[in-house]
C-alpha positions in Angstrom: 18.0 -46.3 66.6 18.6 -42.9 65.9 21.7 -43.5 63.8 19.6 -45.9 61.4 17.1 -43.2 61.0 19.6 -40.5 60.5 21.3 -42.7 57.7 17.7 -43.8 56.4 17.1 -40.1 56.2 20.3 -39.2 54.6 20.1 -41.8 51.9 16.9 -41.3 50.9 17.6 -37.5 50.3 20.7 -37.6 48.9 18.7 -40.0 46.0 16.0 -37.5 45.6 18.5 -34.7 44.6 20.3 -37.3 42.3 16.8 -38.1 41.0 16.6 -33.7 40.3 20.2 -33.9 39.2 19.2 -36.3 36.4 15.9 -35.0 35.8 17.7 -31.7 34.4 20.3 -33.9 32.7 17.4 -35.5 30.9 15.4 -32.1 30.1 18.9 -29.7 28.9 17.1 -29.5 25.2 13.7 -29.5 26.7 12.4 -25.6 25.4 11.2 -23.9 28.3 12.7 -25.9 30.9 13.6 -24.7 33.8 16.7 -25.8 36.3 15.6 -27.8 39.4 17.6 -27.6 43.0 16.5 -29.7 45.9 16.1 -27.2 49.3 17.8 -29.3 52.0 17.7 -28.3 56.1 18.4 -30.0 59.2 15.8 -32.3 60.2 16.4 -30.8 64.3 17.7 -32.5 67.1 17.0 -33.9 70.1 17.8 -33.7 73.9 20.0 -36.4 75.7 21.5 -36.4 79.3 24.6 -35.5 77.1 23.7 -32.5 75.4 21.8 -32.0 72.1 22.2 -34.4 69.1 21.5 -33.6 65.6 18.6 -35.9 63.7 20.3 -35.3 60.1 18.6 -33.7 56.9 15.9 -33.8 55.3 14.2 -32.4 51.6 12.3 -28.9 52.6 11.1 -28.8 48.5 12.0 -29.2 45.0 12.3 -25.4 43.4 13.1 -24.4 39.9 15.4 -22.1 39.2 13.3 -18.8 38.3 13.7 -15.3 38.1 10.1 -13.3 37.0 11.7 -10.1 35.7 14.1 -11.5 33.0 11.4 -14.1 31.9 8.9 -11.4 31.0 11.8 -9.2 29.4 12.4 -12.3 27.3 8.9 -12.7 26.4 8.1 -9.3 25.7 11.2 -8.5 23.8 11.2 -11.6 22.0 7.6 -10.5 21.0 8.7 -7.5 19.7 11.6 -9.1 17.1 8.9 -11.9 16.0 7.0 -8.8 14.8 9.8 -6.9 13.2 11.2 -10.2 11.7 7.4 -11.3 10.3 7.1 -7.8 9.3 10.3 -7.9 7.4 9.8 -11.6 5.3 6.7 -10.7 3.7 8.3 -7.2 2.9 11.6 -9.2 0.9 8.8 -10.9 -0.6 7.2 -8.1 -2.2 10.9 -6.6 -3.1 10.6 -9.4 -5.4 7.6 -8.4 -7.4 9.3 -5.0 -8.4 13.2 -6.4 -10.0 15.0 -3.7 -11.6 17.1 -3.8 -15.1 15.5 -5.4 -18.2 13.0 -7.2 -16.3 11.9 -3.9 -14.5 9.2 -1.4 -14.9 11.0 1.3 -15.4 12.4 0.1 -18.2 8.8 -1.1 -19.6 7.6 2.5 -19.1 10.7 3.7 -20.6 10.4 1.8 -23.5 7.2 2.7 -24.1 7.4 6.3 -24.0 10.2 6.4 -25.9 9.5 4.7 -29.0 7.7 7.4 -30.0 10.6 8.7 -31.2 11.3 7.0 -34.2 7.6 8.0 -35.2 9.0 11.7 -35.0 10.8 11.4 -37.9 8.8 9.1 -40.0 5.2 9.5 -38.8 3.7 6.7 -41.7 6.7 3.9 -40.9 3.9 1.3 -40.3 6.8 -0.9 -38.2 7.3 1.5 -36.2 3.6 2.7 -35.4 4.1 -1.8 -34.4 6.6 -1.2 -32.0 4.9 1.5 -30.6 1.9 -1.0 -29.4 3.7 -3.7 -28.8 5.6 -1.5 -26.5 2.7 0.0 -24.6 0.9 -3.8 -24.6 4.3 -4.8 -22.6 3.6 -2.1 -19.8 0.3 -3.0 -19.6 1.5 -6.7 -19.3 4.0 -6.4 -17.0 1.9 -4.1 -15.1 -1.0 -6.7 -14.8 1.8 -9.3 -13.8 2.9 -7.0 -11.0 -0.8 -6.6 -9.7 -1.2 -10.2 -10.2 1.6 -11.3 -8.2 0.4 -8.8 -5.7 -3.0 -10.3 -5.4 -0.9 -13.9 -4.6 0.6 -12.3 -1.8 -2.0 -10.7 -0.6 -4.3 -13.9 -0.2 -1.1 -16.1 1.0 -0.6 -13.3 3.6 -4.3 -13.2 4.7 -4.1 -17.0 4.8 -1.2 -16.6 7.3 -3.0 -13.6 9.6 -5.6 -16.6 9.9 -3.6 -19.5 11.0 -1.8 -17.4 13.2 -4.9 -16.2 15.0 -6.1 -19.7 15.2 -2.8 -20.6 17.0 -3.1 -17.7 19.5 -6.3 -19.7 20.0 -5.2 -23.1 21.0 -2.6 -21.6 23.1 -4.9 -20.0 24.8 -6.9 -23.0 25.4 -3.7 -24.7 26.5 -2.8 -22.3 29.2 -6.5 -22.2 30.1 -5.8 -26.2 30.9 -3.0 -25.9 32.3 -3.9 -22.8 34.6 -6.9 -25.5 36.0 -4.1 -27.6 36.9 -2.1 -25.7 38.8 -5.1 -24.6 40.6 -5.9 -28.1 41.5 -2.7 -28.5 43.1 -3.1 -25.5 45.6 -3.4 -27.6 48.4 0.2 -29.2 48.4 2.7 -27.3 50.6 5.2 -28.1 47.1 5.4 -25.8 44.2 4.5 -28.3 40.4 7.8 -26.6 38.8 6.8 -28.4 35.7 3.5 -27.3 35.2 4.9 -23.8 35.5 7.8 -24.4 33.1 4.8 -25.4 30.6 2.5 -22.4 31.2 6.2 -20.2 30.8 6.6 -21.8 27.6 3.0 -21.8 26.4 3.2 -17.9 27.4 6.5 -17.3 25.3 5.0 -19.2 22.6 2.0 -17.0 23.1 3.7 -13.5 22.8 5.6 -15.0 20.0 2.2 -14.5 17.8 0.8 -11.4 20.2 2.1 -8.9 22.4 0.3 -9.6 25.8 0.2 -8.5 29.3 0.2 -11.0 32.5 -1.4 -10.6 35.5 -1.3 -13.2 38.6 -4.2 -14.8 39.1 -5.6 -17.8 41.5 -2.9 -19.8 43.5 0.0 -19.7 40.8 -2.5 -19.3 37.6 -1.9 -16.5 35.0 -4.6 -13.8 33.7 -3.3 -13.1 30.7 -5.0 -10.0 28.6 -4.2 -8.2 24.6 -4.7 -5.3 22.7 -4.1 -3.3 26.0 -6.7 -4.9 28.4 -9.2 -7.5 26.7 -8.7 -10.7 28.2 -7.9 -13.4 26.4 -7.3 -15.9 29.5 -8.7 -15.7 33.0 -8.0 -18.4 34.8 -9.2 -21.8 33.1 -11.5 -20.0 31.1 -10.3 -18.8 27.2 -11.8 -16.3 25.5 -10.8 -15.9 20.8 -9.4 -13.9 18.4 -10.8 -13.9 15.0 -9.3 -12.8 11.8 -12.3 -10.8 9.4 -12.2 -9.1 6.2 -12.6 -5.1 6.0 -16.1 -5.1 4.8 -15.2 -2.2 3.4 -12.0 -3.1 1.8 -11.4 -7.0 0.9 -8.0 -6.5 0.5 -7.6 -5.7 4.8 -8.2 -7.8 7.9 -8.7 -6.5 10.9 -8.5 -8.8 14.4 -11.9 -8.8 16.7 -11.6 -10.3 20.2 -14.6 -12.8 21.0 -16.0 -13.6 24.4 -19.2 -14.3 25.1 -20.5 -13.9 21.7 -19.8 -10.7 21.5 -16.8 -9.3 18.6 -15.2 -6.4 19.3 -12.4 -4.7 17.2 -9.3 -4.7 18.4 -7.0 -1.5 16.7 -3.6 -2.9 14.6 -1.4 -0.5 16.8 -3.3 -2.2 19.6 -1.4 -5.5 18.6 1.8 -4.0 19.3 4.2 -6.7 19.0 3.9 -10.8 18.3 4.0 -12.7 14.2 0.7 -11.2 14.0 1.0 -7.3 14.3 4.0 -7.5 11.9 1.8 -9.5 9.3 -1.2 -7.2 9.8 0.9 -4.2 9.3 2.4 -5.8 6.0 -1.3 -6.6 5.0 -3.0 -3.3 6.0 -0.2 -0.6 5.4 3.1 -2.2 3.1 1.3 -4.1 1.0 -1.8 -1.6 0.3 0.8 1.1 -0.3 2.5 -1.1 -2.9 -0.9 -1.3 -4.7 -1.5 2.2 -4.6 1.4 3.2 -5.9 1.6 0.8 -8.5 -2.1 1.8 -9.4 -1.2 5.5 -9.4 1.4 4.5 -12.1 -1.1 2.7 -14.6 -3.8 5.1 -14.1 -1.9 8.3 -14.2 -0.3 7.1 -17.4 -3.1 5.7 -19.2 -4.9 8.9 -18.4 -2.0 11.2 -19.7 -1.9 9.4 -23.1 -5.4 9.1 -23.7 -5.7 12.4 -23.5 -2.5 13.9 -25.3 -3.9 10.7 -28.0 -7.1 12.1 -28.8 -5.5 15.7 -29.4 -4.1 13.9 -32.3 -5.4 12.5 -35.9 -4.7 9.1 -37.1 -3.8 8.4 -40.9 -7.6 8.4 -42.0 -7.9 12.0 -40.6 -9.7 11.0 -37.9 -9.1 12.3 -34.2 -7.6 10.3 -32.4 -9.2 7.3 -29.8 -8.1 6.4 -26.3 -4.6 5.0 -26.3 -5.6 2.4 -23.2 -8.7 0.8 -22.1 -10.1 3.8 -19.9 -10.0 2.8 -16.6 -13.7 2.5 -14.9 -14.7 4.7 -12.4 -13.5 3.6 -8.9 -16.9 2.8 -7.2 -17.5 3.9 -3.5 -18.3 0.2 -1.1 -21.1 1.6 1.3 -20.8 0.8 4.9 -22.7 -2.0 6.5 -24.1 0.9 8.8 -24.9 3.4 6.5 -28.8 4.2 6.6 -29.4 5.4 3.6 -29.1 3.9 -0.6 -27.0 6.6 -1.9 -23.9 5.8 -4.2 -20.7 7.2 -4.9 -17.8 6.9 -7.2 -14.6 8.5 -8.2 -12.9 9.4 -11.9 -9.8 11.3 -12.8 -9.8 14.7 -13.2 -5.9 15.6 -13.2 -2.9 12.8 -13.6 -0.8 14.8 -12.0 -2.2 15.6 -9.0 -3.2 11.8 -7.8 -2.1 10.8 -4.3 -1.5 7.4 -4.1 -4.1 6.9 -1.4 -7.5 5.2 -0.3 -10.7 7.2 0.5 -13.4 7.6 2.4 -16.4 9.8 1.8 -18.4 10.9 4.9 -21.9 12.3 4.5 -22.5 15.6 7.0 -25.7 17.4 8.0 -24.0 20.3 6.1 -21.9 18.5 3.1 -19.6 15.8 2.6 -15.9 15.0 4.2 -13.7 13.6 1.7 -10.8 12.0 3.5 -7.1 10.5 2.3 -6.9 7.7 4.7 -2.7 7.5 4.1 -2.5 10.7 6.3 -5.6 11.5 7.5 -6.2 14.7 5.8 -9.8 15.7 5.6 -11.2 18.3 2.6 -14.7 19.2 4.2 -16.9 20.3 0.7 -20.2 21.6 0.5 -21.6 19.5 -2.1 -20.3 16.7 -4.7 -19.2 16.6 -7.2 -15.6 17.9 -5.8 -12.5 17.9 -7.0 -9.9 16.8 -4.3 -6.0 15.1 -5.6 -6.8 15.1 -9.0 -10.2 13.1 -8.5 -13.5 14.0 -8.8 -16.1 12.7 -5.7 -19.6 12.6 -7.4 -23.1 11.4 -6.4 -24.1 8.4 -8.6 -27.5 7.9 -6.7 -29.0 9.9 -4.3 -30.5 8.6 -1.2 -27.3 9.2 1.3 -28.0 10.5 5.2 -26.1 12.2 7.3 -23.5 9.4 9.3 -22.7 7.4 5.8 -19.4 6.4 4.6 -18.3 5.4 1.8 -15.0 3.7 0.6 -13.1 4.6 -2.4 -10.1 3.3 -3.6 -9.2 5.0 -7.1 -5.8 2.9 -7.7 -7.1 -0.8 -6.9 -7.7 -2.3 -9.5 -6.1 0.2 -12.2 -2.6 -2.1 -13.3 -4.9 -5.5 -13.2 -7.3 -3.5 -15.8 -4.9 -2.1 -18.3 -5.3 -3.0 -21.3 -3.9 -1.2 -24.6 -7.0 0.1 -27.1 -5.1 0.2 -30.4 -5.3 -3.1 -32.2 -4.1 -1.2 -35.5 -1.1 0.9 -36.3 -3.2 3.3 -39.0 -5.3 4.1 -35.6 -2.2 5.6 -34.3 -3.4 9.5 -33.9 0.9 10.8 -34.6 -0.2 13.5 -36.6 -1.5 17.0 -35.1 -4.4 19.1 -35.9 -2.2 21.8 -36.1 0.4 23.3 -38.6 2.9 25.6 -38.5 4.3 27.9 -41.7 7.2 30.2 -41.3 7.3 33.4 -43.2 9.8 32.8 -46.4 10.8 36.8 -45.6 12.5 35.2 -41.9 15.7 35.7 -42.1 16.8 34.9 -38.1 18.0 31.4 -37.0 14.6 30.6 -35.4 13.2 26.4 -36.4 10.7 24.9 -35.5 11.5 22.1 -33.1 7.7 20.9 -32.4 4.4 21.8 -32.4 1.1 19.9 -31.3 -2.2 19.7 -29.0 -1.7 20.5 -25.4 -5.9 21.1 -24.6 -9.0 20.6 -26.5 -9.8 24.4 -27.3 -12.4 25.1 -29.1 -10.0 27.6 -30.7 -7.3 25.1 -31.6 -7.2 25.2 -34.9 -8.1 29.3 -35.2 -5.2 31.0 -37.4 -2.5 32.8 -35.4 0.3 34.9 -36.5 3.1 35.7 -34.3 5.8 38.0 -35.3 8.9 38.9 -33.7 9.9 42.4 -32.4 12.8 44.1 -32.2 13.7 43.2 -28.9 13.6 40.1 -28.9 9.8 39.8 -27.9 6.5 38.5 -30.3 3.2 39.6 -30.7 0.6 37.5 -31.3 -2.3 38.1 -33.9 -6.0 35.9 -33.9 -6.1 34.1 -30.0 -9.0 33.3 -28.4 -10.2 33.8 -25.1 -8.7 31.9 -22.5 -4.9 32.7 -23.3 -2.5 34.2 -20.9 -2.4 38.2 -21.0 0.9 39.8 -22.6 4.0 40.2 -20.6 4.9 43.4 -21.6 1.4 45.9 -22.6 3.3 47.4 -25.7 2.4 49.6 -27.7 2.4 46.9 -29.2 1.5 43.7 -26.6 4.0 41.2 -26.9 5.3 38.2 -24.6 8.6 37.4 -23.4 10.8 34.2 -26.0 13.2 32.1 -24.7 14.9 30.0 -27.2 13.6 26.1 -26.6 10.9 27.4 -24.1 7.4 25.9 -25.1 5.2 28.7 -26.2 1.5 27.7 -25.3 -1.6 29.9 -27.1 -4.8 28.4 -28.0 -4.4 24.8 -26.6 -1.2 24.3 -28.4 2.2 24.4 -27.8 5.1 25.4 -30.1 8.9 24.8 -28.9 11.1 27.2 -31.1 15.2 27.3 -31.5 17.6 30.1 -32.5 17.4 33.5 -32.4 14.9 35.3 -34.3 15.3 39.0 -36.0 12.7 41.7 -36.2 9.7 40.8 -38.5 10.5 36.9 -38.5 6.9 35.8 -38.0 5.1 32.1 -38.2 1.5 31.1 -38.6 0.0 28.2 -37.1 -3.3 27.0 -37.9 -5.0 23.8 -39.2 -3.4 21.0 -40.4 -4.5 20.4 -44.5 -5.9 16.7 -45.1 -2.7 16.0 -47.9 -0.2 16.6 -44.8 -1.9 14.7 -42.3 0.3 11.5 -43.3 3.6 13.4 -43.1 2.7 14.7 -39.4 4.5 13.8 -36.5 3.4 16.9 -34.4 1.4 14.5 -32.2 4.1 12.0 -32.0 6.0 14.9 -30.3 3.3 15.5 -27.8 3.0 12.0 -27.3 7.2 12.0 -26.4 6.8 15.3 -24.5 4.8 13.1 -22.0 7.8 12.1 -20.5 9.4 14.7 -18.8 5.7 16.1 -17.7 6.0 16.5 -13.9 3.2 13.6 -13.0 4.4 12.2 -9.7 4.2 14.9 -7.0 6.9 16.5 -9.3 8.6 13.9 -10.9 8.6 13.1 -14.6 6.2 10.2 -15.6 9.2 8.5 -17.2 10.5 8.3 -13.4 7.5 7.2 -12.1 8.4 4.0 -11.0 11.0 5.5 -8.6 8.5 6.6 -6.2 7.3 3.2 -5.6 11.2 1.8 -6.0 11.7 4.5 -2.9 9.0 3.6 -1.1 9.4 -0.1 -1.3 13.7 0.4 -0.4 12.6 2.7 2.6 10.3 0.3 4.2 12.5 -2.9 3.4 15.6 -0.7 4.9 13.3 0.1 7.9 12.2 -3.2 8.5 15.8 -4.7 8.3 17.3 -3.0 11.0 14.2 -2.9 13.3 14.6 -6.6 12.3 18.6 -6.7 13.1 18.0 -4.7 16.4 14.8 -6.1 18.1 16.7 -9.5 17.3 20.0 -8.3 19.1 17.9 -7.0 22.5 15.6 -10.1 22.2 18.6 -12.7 21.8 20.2 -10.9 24.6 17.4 -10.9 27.0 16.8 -14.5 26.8 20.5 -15.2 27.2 20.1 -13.3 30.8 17.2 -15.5 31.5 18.7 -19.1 30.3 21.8 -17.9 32.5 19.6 -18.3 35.8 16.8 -21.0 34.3 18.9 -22.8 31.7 20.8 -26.2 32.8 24.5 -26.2 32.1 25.9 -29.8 32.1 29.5 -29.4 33.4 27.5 -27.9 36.6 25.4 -30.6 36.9 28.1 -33.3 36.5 29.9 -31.5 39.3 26.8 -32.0 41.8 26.2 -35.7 40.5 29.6 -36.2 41.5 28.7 -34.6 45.0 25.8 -36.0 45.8 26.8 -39.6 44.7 29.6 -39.4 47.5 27.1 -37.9 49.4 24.8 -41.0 48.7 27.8 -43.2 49.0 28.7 -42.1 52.4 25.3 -42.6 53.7 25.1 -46.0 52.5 28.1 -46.7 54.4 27.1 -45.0 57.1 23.9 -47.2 57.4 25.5 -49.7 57.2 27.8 -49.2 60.1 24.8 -48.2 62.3 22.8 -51.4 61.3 26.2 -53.8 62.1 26.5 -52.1 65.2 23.0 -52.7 66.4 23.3 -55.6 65.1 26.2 -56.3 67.5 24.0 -54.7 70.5 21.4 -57.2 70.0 23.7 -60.1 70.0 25.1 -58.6 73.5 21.8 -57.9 75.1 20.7 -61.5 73.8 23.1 -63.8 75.6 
């Protein structure tokens, strides 16, 4: 008898591990499957009056092949390159709005600066006073297309933050199901290696959107907690994430964790790794950078030729009007906590001191904090208005307490806004309210290269005489008040010349070339109505513009290459943080799928094992059975 049972036995196990065998034949492309062995032992033995005899085998359990360590490196790394590679296709997608060569900005700008020129030599050519506007309405096009197709990606990327946070929420939900499950089955003495290949994968899928953190929970369940330590799934119980709008800023999300009714904040770095902490960062810092800058570029210019424009006089003799559509004032967006109704707002007071940055204005028991939120830097002020980067912060209604804030962002909407102001080319200020006259007794090499209005001076048009001394020096005759003192104190005062050196008195500046002689002398003084027409000294100021150091030192015709360099850096960065994560992440996971994975030429080798192994048994039962079989037959007769 116990021949049939030890054949029984060995048969019967022998088809359970071919049953495993095929099980992982049948699940090789199954994602998150893990490699099943069967645990065999010796079923024991039993005593006879000759000696001990063996009682066969028997299945202990059914484990998966598992190691903890490599599956959380996997996870967490993969996490990390899911970030960096999110991070790093939204970023290629904003390399597109910016293209360089024809179709490029910088050539826009370019163009429009510098068709001026032909207006320097024929100030009343009415075609080109045409290409002039035409050339400034195609910067402010293309800059209005560039915040355009910056607004698309914006919403298409805040669309994406959203459907990613409602996946981190079904997944929760799932491992919160499955979690129950494998709870219920605490009472087996057998481990359900499925059900833990499905909460592994849930959880990989998981930190594939989030970072997160597991702990062990309840008889093989998984706590599983983000954004450092809120937890998102405890047990069979699921807690949210939920994607809202700054209200502050409409253009930024930020991620609050729900449970219980209760939201609470969670910070971007908090995120840490997952789809969603590499879209966020595009949303909140890449993409609001790009805006910035691209604002700083239609605001600072607009404001520099607005102002050089109306330094200027038209054909009809009549100053000159803004160039562009003044940009509004950048109104402040009160907290939803402040207590008080006050109101605040920005305008430019220098174009070449803007930061491309966002603000916030904080209300003090003693003043006002006025900080740039790109770096933190804080200008504490004792009362607004205040000048701070090239902005003035000013009170447009009182009624603000001490604990408000206040948003400001200067650059928002600035390229979406831009429109050119000319609609006619006799409204074209090129002429300048200022003329200059050389002496016909000069007899140096000195010319006059270009005069025209740097500044609004009340003494602008006041006649000045400046005459040339023997050493190389000028004095100066009929300046107002206001004008740098003399550089050398005479007798008599004079300043330092330097051939092609801009000489600025009385809110005008006069570039002269050659070398002058002793007694050479020019007056400068107001521009006569009959030469208005034949002016170009404001089409030179207007030209000058572009090597004028605008962009924390860089000429405004190279303003675009700040936000070029930006853009390059970041893409750059992200590409190899993209290559690299990718590389550890690809690597990790190959570690793990060497000790979880199923490889088929191994399991064709233990089919082949096991199906001898089966074999044998069969015969071996069936020897057993003919022999007692036979026994009976003898102990019958």
């Amino acid at each position: 008898m116990s021949s049939l049972n030890i054949a029984t036995r060995a048969l019967n196990t022998n088809l359970a591990a071919l049953q495993v065998i095929g099980h992982n034949i049948a699940n090789v492309n199954t994602p998150g499957y893990s490699r099943q062995n069967v645990v065999l032992s010796s079923a024991g033995y039993q005593f006879t009056g000759g000696g001990y005899f063996g009682k066969g085998v028997e299945m202990t359990t059914v484990e998966r092949a598992h190691n903890e360590y490599l599956t959380r490196e996997a996870r967490q790394t993969g996490s990390v390159a899911a970030s960096d590679a999110a991070r790093l296709a939204r970023l290629e997608q904003l390399e597109t709005v910016f293209p360089t060569g024809e179709k490029g900005l910088g050539v826009a700008l370019n163009d429009m600066l510098n068709s001026w020129t032909d207006l320097t030599s024929a100030p009343g050519n009415s075609t080109a006073r045409l290409v002039v506007i035409a050339r400034a309405d195609e910067f402010a096009s293309r800059l209005r297309d560039s915040a355009g197709q910056l607004d698309l990606l914006r919403n298409s990327t805040q669309q994406q933050v959203k459907s990613i946070t409602d996946d981190i929420n079904r997944l929760a939900q799932d491992l919160a199901k499955v979690n129950q499950r494998i709870v219920e089955t605490a009472g087996t003495a057998h481990t359900p290696n499925d059900l833990f290949d499905q909460r592994d994968q849930l959880l990989a899928e998981l930190s594939g959107r989030v970072q997160i953190t597991t702990v062990p929970g309840e008889a093989g369940a998984v706590n599983v907690f983000v954004g450092g330590s809120q937890p998102l799934v405890l047990g069979s119980q699921a807690a949210k994430l939920a994607a809202q709008t700054d209200p502050m800023d409409n253009s930024r999300i930020s991620i609050n964790f729900v449970q219980g009714g209760v939201s609470s904040p969670l910070a971007d770095s908090a995120l840490a790794g997952g789809q969603l902490a590499g879209v966020v960062r595009f949303l909140n810092d890449d993409l609001a950078a790009a805006t910035n800058q691209l604002g700083r570029i239609a605001l600072a210019t607009a404001s520099l030729m607005n102002e050089q424009h109306a330094l200027g006089m038209d054909l009809n003799g009549n100053p000159g009007q803004n160039f562009f559509v003044p940009p509004a004032a950048a109104k402040g967006i009160a907290s939803p906590a402040n207590g008080g109704t006050g109101q605040m707002s920005a305008v430019v007071s220098d174009p070449q001191a803007l930061i491309a940055s966002d603000y916030e204005v904080r209300v003090e028991a003693g003043g006002f904090s006025i900080v740039r939120l790109s770096d933190g830097n804080t200008t504490s002020v004792g009362a607004l208005p205040a000048d701070v980067d090239g902005l003035t912060f000013q009170v447009d209604a009182a009624g603000a307490v001490a604990g408000d804030r206040f948003r400001i962002r200067p650059f928002e909407s600035a390229a979406r806004n831009l429109k050119v102001a000319i609609d006619a080319p006799e409204q074209l200020a090129v002429a300048s309210p200022v003329m200059v006259t050389p002496a016909t007794t000069n007899s140096g090499s000195l010319s006059v290269e270009s005069l025209f209005a740097v500044e609004n001076s009340a003494n602008l048009t006041d006649p000045v005489t400046i005459t040339f001394n023997a050493d190389g020096s000028f004095s100066a005759t009929g300046l107002g008040p206001g004008n740098p003192p003399p550089d050398n104190p005479g007798p008599p005062p004079s300043y330092n010349f330097k051939p092609g050196e801009p000489i600025v008195l009385n809110g005008w500046s006069m570039t002269l070339r050659g070398n002058p002689t002793a007694g050479d002398s020019f007056s400068i003084g107001a521009s006569p109505s009959n030469a208005i027409a034949q002016s170009a000294g404001n089409a030179n100021g207007m030209l000058a513009l572009r090597d004028l150091a605008t962009f924390d030192g860089v000429p405004l015709s190279d303003g675009y290459v700040s936000l070029f360099s930006d853009l390059g850096t970041r893409v750059q960065g992200a590409q190899f943080a993209a290559d690299f994560s990718a590389g550890v992440a690809t690597a990790a996971e190959q570690a793990r799928a060497n000790v979880a994975g199923v490889n088929l030429d191994e399991e064709a080798a233990r089919l082949l094992q096991f199906q001898q192994a089966y074999q044998a048994s069969a015969k071996f039962l069936q020897i057993a059975q003919s022999t007692f079989d036979s026994l009976l037959q003898t102990v019958g007769r």
